[in-house]
N, C-alpha and C positions, 0 to 999 in steps of 0.2 A: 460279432467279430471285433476285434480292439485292434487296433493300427496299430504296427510297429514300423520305428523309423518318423518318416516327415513326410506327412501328404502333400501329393502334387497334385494340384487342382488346374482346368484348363475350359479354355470357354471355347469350345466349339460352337454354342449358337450366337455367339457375337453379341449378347447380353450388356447394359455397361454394369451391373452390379449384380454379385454373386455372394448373396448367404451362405458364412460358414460356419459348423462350429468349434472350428480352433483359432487360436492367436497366432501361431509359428505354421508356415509352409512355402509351401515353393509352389510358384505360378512357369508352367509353360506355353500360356498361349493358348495357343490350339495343339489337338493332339497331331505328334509324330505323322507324316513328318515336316508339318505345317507351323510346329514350334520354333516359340524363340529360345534365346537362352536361359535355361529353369532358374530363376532370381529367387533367392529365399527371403521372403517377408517376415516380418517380426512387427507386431501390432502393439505391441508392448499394453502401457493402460490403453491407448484410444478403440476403437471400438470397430474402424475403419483402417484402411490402407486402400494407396492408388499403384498398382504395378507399373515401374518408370517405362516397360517395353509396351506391355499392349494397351493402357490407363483402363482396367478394368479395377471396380472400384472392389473390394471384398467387404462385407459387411461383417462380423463376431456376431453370433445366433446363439445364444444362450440354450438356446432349448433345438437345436440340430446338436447331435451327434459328433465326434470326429468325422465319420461317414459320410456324412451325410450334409447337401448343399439344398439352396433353392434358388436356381433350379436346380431340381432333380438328375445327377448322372455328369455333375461336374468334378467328380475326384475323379483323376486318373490314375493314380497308385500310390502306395505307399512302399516307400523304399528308404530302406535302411541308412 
């Protein structure tokens, strides 16, 4: 399945780092209705990003999917 739109990713287990594999997305925290406000991230070349609200760190995974995070079940949607 291919994402359309900008995934939203969110840390529910309180992890401080989250494998992803895209550069561009929106972090909200935890999910609804525990989130902050969805901040869109842009990784540009580096490799990493620190979200300014919850400092969960995102990592770029070459080899994860859009889909797909580690841990496992940290996308929360993808929206247009």
């Amino acid at each position: 399945m291919a994402v359309i739109g900008v995934p939203h990713f969110c840390n529910d287990a309180g992890v401080a780092r989250i494998r992803i594999g895209v550069g561009e997305f929106q972090c909200m925290g935890a999910s609804p209705p525990h989130d902050h406000p969805h901040v869109f991230l842009d990784m540009g070349r580096d490799d990493e990003i620190i979200c300014p609200y919850c400092s969960t760190v995102y990592a770029r995974a070459s080899n994860l999917s859009p889909e797909e995070s580690d841990p496992p079940g940290c996308l929360a949607s993808a929206a247009s």
